[in-house]
C-alpha positions in Angstrom: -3.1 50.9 30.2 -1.1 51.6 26.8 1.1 48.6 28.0 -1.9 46.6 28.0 -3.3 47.4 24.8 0.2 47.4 23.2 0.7 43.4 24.8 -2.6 43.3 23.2 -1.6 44.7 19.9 0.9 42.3 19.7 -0.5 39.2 20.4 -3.4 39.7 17.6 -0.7 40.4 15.3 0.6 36.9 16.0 -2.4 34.6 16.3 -3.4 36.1 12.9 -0.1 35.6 11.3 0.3 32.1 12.0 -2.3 31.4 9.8 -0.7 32.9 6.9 2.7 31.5 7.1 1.5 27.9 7.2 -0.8 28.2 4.5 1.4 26.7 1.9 3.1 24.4 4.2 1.0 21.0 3.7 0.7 18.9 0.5 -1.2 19.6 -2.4 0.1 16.6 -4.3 2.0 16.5 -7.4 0.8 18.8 -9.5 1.9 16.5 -13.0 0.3 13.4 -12.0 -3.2 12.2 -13.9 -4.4 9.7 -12.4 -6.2 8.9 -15.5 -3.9 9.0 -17.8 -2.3 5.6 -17.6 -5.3 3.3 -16.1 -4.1 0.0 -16.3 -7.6 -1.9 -17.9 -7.4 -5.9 -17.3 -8.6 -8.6 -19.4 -11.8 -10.5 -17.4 -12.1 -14.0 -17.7 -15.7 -14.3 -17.0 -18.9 -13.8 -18.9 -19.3 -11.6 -21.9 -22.3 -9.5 -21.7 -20.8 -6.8 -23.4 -21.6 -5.1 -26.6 -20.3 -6.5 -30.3 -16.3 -5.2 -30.5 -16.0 -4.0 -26.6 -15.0 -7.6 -23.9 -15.2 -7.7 -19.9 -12.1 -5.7 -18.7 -11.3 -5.2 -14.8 -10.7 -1.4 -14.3 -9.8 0.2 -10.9 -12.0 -3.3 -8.7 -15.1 -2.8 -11.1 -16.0 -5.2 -13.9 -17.1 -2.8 -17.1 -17.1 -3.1 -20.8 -14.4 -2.2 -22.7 -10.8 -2.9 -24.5 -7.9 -3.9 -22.4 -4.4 -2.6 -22.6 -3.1 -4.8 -20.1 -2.7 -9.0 -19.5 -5.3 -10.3 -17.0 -5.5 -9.8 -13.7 -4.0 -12.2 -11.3 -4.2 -11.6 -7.9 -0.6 -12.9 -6.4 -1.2 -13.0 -2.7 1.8 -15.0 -1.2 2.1 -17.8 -3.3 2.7 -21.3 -1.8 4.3 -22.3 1.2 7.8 -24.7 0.2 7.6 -27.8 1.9 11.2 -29.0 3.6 11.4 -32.8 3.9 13.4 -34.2 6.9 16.7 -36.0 6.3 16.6 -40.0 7.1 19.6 -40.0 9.1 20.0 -41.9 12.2 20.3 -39.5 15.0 23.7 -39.5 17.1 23.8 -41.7 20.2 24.5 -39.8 23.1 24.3 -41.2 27.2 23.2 -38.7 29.5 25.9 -37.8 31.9 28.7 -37.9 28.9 30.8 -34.8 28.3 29.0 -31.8 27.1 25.4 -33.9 27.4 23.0 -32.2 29.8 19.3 -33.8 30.6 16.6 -31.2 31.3 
């Protein structure tokens, strides 16, 4: 019986211990970084509706009033595709059956 209770003993000791040693283990996150304190606040080409001094800016996907400390928004998604012309040049002339020609 004492070995039982002493297995016992034991294996509390370590289930509740686990807990404890991984408690610091995972990522807070950096503990310097603001994320407000460098919002980058785009100028909005569209309508002004806004108040007498303040203009449409483009902070964080919404549209709000404000003063931007950034150049517009421009939304670069892959740009164009380049276009390759083919060269005019006659192609080679070459009878099936020659050396190194194979049909298939």
């Amino acid at each position: 019986m004492r070995l039982i209770l002493k297995m016992a003993a034991v294996a509390a000791l370590s289930v509740s211990g686990t807990a404890a040693f991984a408690w610091g283990d995972m990522y807070m996150g950096d503990a310097t970084n603001n994320p407000n304190s460098n919002m980058m606040v785009h100028s909005y080409g569209g309508e002004n509706y806004c108040p007498a001094g303040l203009q449409p800016v483009y902070v964080g996907g919404m549209i709000c009033c404000g003063t931007p400390n950034a150049g517009p928004y421009i939304n670069r998604s892959g740009g164009h595709k380049k276009v390759k012309r083919k060269m005019s040049r006659p192609a080679a002339y070459a009878p099936v059956g020659a050396k190194g020609v194979v049909y298939r």
